[in-house]
N, C-alpha and C positions, 0 to 999 in steps of 0.2 A: 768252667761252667758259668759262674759269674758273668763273663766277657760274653758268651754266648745269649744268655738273658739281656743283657745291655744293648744289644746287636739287636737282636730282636724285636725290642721297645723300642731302638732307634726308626728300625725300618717300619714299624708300623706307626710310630707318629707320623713320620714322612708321607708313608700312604694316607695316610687320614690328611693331610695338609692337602695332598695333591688333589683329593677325592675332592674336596671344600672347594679350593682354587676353581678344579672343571666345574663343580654344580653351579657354582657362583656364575661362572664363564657361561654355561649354558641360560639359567636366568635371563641373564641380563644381556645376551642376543636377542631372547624374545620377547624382553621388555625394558628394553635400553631407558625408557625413562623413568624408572622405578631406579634405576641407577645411579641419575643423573639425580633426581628430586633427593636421594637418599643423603645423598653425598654434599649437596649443596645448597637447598631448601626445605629441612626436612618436614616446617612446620606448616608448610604450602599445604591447601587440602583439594588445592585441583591435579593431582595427579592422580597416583592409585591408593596414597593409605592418608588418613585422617591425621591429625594433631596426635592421636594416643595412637598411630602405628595400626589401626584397625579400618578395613577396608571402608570407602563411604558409604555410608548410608544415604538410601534413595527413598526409604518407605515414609518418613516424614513428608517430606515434598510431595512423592504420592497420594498420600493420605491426605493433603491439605489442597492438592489441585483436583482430584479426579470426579468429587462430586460436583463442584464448580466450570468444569467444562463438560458443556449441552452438545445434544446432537442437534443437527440444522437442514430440515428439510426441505425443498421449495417444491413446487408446479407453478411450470410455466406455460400460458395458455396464449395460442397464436394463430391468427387467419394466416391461410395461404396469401402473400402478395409476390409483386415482380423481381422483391429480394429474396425470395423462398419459393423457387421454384423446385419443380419434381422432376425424376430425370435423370439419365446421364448425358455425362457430352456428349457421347455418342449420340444420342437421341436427338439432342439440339441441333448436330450435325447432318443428320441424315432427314429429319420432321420439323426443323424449324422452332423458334419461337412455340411455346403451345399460347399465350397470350395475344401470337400476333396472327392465329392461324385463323381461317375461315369460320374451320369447326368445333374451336371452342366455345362451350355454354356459357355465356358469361353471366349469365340469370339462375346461373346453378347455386343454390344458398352453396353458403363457404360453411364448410364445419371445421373448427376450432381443434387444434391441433395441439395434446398435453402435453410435455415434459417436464420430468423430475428431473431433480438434482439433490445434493447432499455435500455435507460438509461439518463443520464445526464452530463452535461458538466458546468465549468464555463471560460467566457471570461478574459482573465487574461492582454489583453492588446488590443490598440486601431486596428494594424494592422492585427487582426486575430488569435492569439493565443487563445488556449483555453486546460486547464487541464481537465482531468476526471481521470477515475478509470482504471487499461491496465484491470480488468477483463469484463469490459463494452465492450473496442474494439478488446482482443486479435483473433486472427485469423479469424479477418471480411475481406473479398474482398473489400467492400464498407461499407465508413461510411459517412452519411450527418443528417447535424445539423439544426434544424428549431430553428430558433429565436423566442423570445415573441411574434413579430409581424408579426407570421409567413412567415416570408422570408424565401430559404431556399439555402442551399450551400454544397457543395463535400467537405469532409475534407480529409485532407492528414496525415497518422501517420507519423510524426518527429519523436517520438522516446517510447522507455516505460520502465520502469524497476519495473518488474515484486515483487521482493524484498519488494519494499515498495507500490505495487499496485498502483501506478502511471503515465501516458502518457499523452501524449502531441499533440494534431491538429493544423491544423493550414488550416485556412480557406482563399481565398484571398478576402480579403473585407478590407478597412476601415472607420475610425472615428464608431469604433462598440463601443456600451456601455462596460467596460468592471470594474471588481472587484479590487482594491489595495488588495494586502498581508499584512493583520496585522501578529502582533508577537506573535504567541502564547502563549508564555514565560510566556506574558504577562495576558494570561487568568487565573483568577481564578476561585476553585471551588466554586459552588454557584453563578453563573455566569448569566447572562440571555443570552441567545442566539437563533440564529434562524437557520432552516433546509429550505433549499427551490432547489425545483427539481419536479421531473414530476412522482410520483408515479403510476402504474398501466396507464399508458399512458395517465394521468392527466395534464396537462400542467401548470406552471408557482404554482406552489404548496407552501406554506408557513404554516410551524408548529413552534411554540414556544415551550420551552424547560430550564433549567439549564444544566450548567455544571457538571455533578456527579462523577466526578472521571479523571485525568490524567494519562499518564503512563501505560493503562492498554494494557496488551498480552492476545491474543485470539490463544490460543494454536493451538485448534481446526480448525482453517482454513488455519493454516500453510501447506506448499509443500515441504516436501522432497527434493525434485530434485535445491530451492533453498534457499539462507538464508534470511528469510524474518525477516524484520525489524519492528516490532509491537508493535509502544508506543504509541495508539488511545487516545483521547478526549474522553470522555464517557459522553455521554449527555442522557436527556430522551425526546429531542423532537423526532416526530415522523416521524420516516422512514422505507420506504418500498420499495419492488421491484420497480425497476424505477428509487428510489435514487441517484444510485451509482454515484459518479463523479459529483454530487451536491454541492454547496457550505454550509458554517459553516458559518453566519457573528456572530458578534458581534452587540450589540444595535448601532454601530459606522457607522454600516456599510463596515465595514473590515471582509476580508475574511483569517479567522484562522484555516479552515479545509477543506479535502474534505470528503463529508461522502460516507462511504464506506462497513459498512459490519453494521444486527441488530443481539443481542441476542435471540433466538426464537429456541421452538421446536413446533411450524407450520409452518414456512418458511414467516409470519406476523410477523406488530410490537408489541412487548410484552413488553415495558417497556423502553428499551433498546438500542443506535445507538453509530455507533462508527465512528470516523472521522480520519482520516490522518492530523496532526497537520499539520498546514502553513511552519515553520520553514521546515521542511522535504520536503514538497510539493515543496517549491521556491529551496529549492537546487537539485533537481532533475530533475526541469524544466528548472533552469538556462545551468546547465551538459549537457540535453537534446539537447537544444538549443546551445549550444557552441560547444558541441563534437561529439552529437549524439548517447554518450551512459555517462553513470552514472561514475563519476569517485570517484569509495565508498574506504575510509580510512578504515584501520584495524589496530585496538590497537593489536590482537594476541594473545587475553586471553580467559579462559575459568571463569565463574564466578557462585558463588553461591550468595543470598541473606544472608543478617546477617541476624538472626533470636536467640529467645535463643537455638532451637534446632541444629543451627549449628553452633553457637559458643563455645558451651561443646563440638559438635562435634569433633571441629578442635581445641580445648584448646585455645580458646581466649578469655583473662579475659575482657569483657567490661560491662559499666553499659547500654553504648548508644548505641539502634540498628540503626545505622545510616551507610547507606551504603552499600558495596558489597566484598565481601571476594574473593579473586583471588584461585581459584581450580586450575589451570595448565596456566604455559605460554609455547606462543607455541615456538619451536627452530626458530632462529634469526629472529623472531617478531621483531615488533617495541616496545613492553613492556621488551622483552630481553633485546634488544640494548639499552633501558634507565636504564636498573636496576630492573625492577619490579621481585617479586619474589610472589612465593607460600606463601597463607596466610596474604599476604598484603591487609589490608582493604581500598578501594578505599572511599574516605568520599567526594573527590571536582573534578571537573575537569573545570578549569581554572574560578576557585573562586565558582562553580555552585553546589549545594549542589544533592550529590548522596545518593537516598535513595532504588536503585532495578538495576537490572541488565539491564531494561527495559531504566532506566536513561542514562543509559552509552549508550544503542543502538543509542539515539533518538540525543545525543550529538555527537556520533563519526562519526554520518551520517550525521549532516551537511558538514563535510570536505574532502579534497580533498589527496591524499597522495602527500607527503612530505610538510604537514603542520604541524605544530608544536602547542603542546596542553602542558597545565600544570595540573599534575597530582597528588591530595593531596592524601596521604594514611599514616594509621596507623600504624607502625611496632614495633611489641614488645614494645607497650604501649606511643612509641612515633611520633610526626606527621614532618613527611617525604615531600620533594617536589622533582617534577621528573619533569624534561623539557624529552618530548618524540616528536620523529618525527615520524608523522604517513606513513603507507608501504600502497599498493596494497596489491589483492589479492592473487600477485604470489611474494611479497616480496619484492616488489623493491619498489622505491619512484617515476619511470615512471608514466606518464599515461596509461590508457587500451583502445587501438584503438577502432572504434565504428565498427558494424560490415559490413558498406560500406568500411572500410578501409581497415579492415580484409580481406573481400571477394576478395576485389580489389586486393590484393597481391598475391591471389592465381591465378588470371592469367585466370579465368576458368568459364566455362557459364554451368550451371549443369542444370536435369532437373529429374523429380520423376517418378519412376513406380507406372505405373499403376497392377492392381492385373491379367491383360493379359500378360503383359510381364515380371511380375514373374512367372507367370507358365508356361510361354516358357525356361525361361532362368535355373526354378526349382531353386530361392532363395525363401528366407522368406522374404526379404528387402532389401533395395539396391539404391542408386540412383547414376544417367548416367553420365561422363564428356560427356556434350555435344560437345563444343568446347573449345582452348586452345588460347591467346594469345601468342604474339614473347616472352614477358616477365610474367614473374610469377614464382612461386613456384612449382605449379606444373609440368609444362615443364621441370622447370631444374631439378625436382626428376625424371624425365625419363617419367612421368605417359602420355599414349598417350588417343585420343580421344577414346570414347567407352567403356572405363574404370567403371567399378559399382564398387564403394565405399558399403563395407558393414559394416565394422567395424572401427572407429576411437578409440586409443586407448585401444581396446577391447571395448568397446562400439557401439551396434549395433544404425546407422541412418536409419532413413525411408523415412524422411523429409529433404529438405535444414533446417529445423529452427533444427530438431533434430542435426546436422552437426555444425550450426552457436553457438546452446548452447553447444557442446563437445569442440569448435575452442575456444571460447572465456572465456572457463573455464582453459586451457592448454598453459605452455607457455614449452620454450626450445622446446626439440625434439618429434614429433607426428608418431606416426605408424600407417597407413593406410590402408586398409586390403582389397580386394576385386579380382576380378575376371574379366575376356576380355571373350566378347560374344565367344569365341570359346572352354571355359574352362581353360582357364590357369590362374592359382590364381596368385595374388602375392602383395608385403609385399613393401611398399616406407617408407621412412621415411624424413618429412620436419621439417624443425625448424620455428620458432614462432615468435623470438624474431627480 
């Protein structure tokens, strides 16, 4: 009887052992890294349980971002022109031009044509400031921001640099709730983090998420026309139209992103969100705020990623791909003027380790020109240091006026045609010196009232902003190209600097 009792308690410890084994085994198929963290970092808090074994907490962070991120609404108010036409292809195909047709009215008033948009903002200080995204407010007449508690207020663009998708409002209210700038530097991958904005015209919206990737470039949504700065946060909480200009906390409650663009071929979230690190965001608002416009340093290089396919490329023996191979420096750069040369492997910059070309962007945009950076690099097998002082855009160690200061110097109160009085005047584009002050730039090039500006630089404007981004890319001397309502063309030439 005994034996029998003891048989018994055998096999059913045994089932109990086995029972454990499978639950464990089932677990931990479908959450392999609860496993993994359990087993090997337990005191890690970016996985799934805390320091005391209990799941994270997100309501603090919550609680500390959500009344600090604003909703952000704009209209955008537009005459029909020759870049806005009505229509389909098909129409254009089968009726021509309507602009170039007999029986268009061209004496027809143009009426003004609204859209809205929407988006997101975060409060970044007590008197009113608030960042977003510039593709949230670029070319809005009006933007206002409703608070959590819905209040609501007229904001004013300070400033934006398009570059790294960044601007700035600024509301007159205070004691607002508003977010501290963490360091992102400081975020690592595997991170736990939070997304919170107003999707789909959802209000005060909160997704959880890890951090999946730093450093990364979205090719893809790059502009031509400027040089955009793209070293995104890659997270997978969840964001969607409405997002933009939303804040990134941390479980801390510190704001280390803005989020700003998703991966997706529906125009949904698929997995995917990308944020404008903090480091980037605060020196762009700080520039914003002090000058009015971005004062971005330039190292003056052209760069490739070390890889082994482009180190047999360029015959560089290394075992570590660590870092960034310099392709081209540009003539008297700030990388010239320190010594940097072709085929120097950039590995540090000012101790910070370089692992992509994307590193170097995300670092040289903190600074301001004529700051000074130290620069480690590899050359012919040995490690190199470069004290380098960073230039402008146009070369020099000045700052770049903002473009109130700019405009201001030209003396001149301008104003845009409309698509009636290019067909009186028979241009394609053009815009009017309306008036002239005693002092300016433009008086003393000769230029009198009534003047249409068609070309700067050989570059045709349409726009004051088309004008403002030709002015603030050009420095020395500008050639100005245009024509006086009576037909007489003619050619000015002002200087810049």
């Amino acid at each position: 009887m005994k034996k029998i009792v003891f048989i018994a308690a055998l096999v059913a410890a045994l089932v109990g052992v086995s029972a454990s084994v499978i639950t464990s085994t089932l677990v931990n198929n479908k959450t392999e890294s609860i496993k993994y963290v359990n087993a090997q970092a337990p005191k890690v808090q970016w996985a799934n349980l805390s320091e005391t074994g209990q799941p994270v907490d997100f309501t603090y962070a919550a609680e500390q971002t959500i009344h600090a991120v604003v909703h952000v609404k704009t209209v955008y108010k537009t005459l029909e022109n020759r870049q806005q036409r009505s229509g389909s292809l098909l129409d254009f195909f089968f009726f021509g031009d309507p602009f170039e047709r007999d029986d268009y009215n061209y004496n027809q008033p143009q009426q003004p044509r609204e859209s809205r948009g929407s988006g997101s903002g975060v409060i970044i200080s007590p008197d009113g400031y608030i960042v977003t995204n510039n593709h949230v407010i670029e070319r809005a007449n009006e933007v206002e921001i409703t608070m959590n508690d819905k209040k609501t207020y007229t904001a004013k663009v300070v400033g934006t640099d398009p570059s790294t998708d960044v601007a700035l409002l600024k509301v007159d209210a205070t004691d607002l709730p508003y977010l501290p700038f963490g360091n992102s530097d400081d975020v690592k991958i595997g991170e736990w983090v939070l997304a919170v904005g107003n999707p789909f015209n959802l209000t005060s919206t909160v997704t959880a998420g890890i951090v999946s990737a730093k450093a990364r470039n979205l090719g893809s949504i790059s502009n031509s026309n400027t040089m955009n700065i793209q070293s995104f946060i890659q997270t997978d909480a969840a964001v969607n139209v409405g997002n933009s200009g939303g804040a990134l906390v941390n479980t801390r409650g510190e704001l280390i992103g803005i989020n700003s663009a998703i991966a997706s071929t529906t125009g949904m979230f698929a997995g995917y969100s990308f944020a404008v690190p903090s480091q980037i965001a605060k020196k762009v608002v700080d520039d914003l705020k002090e000058y009015g416009v971005v004062q971005r340093a330039m190292l003056g290089i052209q760069m490739i990623d070390l890889t082994s396919e482009s180190a047999k490329q360029y015959d560089i023996p290394t075992n570590e791909f660590k870092g960034v191979i310099i392709d081209k420096v540009m003539n008297e750069s700030a990388a010239e003027i320190a010594g940097l040369r072709k085929n120097d492997i950039i590995t540090h910059i000012n101790d910070v380790e370089i692992n992509s070309g994307n590193d170097v962007q995300e670092h040289i945009a903190r600074y301001k020109p004529n700051d000074k950076i130290k620069v480690t690099v590899i050359r012919d097998g040995k490690v190199k240091h470069f004290d380098v002082t960073l230039r402008n855009k146009n070369g020099s160690v000045s700052f770049v006026k903002s473009n109130d200061e700019l405009f201001g110097s030209l003396g001149a109160t301008l104003e845009e045609l409309n698509v009636t009085d290019l067909r009186k005047l028979m241009l394609r584009n053009g815009i009017r010196v309306k008036s002239l002050t005693r002092d300016g730039k433009f008086k003393y090039a000769g230029i009198r009232e009534g003047f249409i500006i068609e070309k700067v630089n050989s570059v045709r404007v349409s726009s004051i902003d088309d004008l403002k981004e030709v002015l603030s890319n050009a420095s020395g001397g500008v050639l100005i190209e245009g024509i006086y309502p009576n037909g007489t063309r003619v050619y000015y030439a002002i200087g810049m600097d």
